[in-house]
N, C-alpha and C positions, 0 to 999 in steps of 0.2 A: 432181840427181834430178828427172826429170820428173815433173808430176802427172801424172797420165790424165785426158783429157778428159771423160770422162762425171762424174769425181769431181770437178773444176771446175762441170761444169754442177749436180751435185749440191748443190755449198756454195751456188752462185747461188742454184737454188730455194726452199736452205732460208732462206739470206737476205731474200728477197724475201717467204716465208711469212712469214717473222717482223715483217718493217716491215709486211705489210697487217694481218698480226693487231693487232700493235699499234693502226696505224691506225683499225682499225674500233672495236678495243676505249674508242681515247682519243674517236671519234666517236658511241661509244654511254653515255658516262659521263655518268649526272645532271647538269646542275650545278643544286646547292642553296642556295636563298636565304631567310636565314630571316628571318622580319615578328614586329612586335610591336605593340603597343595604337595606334601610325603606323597602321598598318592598324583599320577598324572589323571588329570581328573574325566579324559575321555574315552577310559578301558571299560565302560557299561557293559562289553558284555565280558572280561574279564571277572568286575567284580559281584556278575552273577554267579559264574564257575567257581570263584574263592567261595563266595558264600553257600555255595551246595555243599562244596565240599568237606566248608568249617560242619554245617550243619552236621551233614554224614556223620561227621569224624564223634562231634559232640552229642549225635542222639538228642540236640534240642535247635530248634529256630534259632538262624542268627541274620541278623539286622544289620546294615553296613549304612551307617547317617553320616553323609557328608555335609560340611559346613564349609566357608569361603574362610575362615581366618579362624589363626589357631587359639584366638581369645574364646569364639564362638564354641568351640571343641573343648577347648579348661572348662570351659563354665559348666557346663552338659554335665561332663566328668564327675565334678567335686558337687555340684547339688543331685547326682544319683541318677541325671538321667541318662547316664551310658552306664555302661558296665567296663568298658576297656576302650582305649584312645591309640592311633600311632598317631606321635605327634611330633614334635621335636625337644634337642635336650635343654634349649633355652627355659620352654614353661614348667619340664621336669624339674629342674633344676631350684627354679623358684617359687614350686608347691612340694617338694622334694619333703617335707615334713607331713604331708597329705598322701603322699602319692607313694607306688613301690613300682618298679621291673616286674612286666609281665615279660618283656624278650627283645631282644636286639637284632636286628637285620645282618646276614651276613654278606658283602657284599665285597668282590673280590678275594674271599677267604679271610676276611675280619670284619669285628662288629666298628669298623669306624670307618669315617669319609671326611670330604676335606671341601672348602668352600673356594669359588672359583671367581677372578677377577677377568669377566670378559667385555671384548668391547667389539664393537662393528668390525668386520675381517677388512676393510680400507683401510682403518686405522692398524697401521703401521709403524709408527714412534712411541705410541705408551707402553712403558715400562714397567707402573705400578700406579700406586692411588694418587700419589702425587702429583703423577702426570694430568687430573682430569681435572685440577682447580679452575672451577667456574665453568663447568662444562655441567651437563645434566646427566643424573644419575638414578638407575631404577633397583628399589630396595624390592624384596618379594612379600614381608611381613614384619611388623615391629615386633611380634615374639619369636623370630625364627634366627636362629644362631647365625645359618648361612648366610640370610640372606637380611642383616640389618648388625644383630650384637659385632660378629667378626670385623665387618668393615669399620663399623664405627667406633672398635678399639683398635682395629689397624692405625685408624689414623690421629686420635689418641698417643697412639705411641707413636710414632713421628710430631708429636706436639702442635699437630692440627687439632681446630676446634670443627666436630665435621657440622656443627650446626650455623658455619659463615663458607664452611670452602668450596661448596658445588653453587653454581646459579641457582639452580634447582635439582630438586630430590623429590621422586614419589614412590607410592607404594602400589605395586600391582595386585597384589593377595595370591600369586601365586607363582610358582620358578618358573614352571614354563611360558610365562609372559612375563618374564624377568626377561627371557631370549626372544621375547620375541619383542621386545619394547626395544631390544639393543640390534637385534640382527635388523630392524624397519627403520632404526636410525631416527625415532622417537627418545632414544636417549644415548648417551656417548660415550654410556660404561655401565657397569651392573653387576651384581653379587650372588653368586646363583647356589643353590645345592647341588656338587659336582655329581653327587650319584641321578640326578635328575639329568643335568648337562650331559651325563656318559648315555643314559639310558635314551635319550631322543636323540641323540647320534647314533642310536641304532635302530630308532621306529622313526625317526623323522631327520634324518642325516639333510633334508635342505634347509632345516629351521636351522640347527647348530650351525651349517657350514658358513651361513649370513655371520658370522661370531668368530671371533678367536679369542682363546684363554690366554690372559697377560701373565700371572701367578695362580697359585693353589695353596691354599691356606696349610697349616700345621692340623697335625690329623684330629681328629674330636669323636668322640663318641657319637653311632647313628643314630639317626631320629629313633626313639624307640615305642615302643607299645607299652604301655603304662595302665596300673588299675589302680584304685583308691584304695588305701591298706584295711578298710573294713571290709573288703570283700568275703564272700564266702570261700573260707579255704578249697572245699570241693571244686566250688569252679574256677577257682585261678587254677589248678593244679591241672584241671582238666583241658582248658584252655591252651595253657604253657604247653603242654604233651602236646596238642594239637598241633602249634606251631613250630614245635622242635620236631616232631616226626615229621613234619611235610617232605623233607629233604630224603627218607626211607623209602617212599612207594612213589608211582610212577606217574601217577595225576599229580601229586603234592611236588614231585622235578620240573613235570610240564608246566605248571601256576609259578612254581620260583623262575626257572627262564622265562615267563613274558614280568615278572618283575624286575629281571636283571640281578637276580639276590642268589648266590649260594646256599641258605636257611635261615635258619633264627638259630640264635642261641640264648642262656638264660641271662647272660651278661651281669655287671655289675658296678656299683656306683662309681668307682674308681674310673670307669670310660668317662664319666662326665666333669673331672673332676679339672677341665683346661675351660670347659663352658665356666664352670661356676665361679673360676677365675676371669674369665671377661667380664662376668654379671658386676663383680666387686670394681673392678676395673671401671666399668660403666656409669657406677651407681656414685662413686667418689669420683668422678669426674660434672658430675651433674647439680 
């Protein structure tokens, strides 16, 4: 049986409709990434500028979903409703079988940072964690490496139980009311993301100066930008470029200086491999 040529050309067309609709549809699709207290969460129109520019770079919409805690951001992630997270290496670390490296912050000229023990600038005689038994103490998130895993295997390893040695302990959901819970004298010590504590020493140098840093953690891999390993290879790849060239042209230097960060780089699991040691550390304590 023959076809007829015109109904050839017909299935063609429709063919053809179909791969451009597609086309356009999968060219005009968000993609969504969602920030958590990594981010200082009052740069609104910063994280306009980032976003024009990821857009730009990517030829597609991009969506910047903020959420209060970095459980709220896992979750989003791994049921599909982000496409990419900076989060930190704690929850990386223990979805790390879910999840891959989309880039690591470089900051100071390396992808790692260190967590900070600070306390009211009066306070004068503390010398370490030891020093604050029974005193109150402001954690920033129970998934956040700086600012809850660190301290609570610091003291761990001085054979404190940290779940009888402060009066009280709470959780802010975010570093920089980590500093400000300690700089207001609402709490009598605190464990912050030092690349947070460096960066509001230079956008808010009178919140910090309420603060002084007692110690600074061993270095750790930085919060990083994480995708779920089913993504489409095209746009992780495309993505990753985006954030490694920012550091090349002259808007993408402008957007790293008001983040405080030298680039991204593609980094690799090895940075995280002192986290995944607290996590164990943690989890056999408990």
């Amino acid at each position: 049986m023959t076809v007829p040529r015109t109904t050839v050309q017909g299935l063609v067309l429709i063919a053809c409709l179909l791969l451009a609709g597609n086309a356009m549809a999968e060219a005009s699709k968000t993609y969504r990434i969602g920030l958590t207290a990594v981010i200082l969460t009052d740069q609104t129109s910063f994280l306009k500028a980032w976003r024009d520019y990821l857009s730009d770079r990517l030829q597609r919409p991009v969506q910047f979903v903020q959420r209060q805690t970095y459980q709220e951001v896992t979750d989003l992630l791994l049921s599909g409703d982000l496409d990419a997270a900076w989060t930190c290496g704690y929850p990386y670390v223990r979805h790390r079988d879910q999840l891959k490296l989309l880039g690591v912050p470089l900051f100071d000229g390396q992808p790692l940072y260190r967590a900070y023990l600070i306390v009211p600038v009066g306070d004068t005689s503390t010398r370490g964690m030891g020093d604050l038994k029974h005193k109150v103490f402001a954690y920033s998130d129970p998934d956040s490496n700086s600012g809850y895993l660190y301290p609570q295997v610091n003291l761990i390893g001085e054979g404190i139980d940290p779940r009888h040695f402060f009066s009280k302990s709470f959780f802010t959901w975010a570093h920089r009311d980590v500093v400000k819970a300690v700089a207001d004298g609402v709490a009598q010590g605190g464990s912050v993301d030092g690349y947070v504590w460096e960066t509001l020493s230079l956008h808010e140098p009178a919140l910090t100066a309420g603060t002084r840093v007692v110690t600074k953690s061993p270095l750790f891999g930085f919060p990083p930008l994480v995708v779920r390993k089913d993504i489409d290879p095209q746009h992780f790849y495309a993505l990753r470029n985006a954030l490694l060239n920012m550091a090349s042209d002259s808007e993408g230097r402008r957007l790293l200086r008001q983040l405080n960060l030298d680039g991204f780089s593609e980094g690799e699991d090895a940075l995280f491999d002192g986290v995944a040691a607290s996590v164990r550390i943690l989890e056999g304590a408990e």
